[in-house]
C-alpha positions as CSV (number, residue, x, y, z in Angstrom):
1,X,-36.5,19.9,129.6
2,X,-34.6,16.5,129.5
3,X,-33.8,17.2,125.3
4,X,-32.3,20.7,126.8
5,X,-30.3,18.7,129.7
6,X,-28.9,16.3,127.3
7,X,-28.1,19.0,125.3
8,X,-25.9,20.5,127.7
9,X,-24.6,17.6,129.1
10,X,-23.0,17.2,125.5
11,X,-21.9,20.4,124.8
12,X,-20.0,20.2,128.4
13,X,-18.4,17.1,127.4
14,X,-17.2,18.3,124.0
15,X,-15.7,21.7,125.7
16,X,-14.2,18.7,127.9
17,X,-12.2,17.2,125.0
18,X,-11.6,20.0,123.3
19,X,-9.4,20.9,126.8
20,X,-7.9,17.9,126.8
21,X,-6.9,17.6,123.4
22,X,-5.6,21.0,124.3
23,X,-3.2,19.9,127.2
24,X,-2.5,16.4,125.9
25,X,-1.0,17.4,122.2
26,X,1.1,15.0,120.7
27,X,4.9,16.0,121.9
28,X,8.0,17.4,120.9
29,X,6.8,20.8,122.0
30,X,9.1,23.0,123.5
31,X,8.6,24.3,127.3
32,X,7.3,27.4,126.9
33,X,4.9,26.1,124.2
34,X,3.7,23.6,126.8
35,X,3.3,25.9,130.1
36,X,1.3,28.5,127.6
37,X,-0.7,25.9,126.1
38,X,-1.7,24.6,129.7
39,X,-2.2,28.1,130.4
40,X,-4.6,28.5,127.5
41,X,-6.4,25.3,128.8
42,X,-6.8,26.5,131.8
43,X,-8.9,29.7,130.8
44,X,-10.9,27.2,128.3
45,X,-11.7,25.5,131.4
46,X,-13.1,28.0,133.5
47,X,-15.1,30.0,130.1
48,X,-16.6,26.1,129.9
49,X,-18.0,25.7,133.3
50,X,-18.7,29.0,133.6
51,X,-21.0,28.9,130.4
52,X,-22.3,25.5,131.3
53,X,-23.4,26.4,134.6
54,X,-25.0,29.6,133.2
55,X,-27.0,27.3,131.0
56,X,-27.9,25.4,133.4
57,X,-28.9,28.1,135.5
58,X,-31.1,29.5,132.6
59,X,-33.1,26.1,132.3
60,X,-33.7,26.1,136.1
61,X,-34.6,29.8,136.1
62,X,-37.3,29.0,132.7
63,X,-38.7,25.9,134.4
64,X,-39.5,27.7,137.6
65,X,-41.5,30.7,135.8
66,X,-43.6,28.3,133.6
67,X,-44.7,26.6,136.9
């Protein structure tokens, strides 16, 4: 259980940079560049958690039906 948590605590931070990276590109971008790129961010932000909390979810939900 703890190789499976640090496992998803790493994916989640990696999904974390990759957003980042995402909003934070080097400038000059133009405007509407920017605001879609943000927008596209955004979306990666909510599939992330979304799929994190899923996995967690799943380990909870497998560690509860072994015991």
């Amino acid at each position: 259980m703890i190789v499976d948590t640090k496992h998803i605590d790493s994916t989640e931070k990696a999904l974390e940079l990759g957003i980042h990276l995402v909003r934070h590109l080097p400038e000059p971008l133009e405007a509407e560049t920017s605001e879609k790129l943000t927008e596209i961010a955004d979306v990666l932000n909510l599939l992330a958690k979304f799929v994190i909390d899923e996995a967690r979810y799943a380990r909870v939900k497998e560690l509860n039906f072994r015991i």
